[in-house]
C-alpha positions as CSV (number, residue, x, y, z in Angstrom):
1,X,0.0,0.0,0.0
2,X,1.6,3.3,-0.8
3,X,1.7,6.5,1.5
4,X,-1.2,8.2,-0.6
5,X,-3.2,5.3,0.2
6,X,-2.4,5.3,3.8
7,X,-3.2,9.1,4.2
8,X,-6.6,8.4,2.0
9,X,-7.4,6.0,4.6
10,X,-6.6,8.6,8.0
11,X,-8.4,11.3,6.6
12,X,-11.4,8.9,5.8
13,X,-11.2,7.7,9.7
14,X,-11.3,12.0,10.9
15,X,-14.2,12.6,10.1
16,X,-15.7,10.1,12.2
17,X,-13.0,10.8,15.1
18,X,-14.6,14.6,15.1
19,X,-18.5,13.8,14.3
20,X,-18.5,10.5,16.3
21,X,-16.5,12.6,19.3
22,X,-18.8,14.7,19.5
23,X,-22.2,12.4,19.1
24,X,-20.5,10.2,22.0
25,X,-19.8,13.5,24.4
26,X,-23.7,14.4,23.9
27,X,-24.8,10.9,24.8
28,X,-23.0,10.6,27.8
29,X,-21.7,13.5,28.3
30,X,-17.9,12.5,29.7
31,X,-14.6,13.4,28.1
32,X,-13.5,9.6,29.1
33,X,-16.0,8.0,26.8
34,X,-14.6,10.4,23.9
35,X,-11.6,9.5,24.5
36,X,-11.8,5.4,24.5
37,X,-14.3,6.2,21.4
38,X,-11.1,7.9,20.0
39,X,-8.5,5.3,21.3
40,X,-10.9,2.5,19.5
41,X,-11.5,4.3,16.3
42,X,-7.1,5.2,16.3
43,X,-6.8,1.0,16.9
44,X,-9.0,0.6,13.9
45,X,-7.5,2.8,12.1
46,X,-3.9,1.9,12.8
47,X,-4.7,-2.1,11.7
48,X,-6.0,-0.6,8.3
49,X,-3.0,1.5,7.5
50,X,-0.6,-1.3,8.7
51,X,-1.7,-3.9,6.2
């Protein structure tokens, strides 16, 4: 997979990091479940770009 690939794919997974963030924060309304929301989505992220 070349690097313009692997940058295709990390912008793809922002835009639910920032949308998704901020859906999570209003349904339960803690910073902690953004943040293992975010750790989860970088996880799934990172196993895509390290194929």
């Amino acid at each position: 997979m070349d690097v313009a690939r692997k940058l295709g794919i990390l912008v793809f997974c922002a835009v639910p990091a920032i949308i998704g963030g901020g859906i999570v924060y209003f349904a339960f309304g803690t910073p902690t479940a953004v943040a293992i929301y975010e750790i989860m989505l970088l996880a799934a992220a990172g196993a895509f770009v390290s194929r």
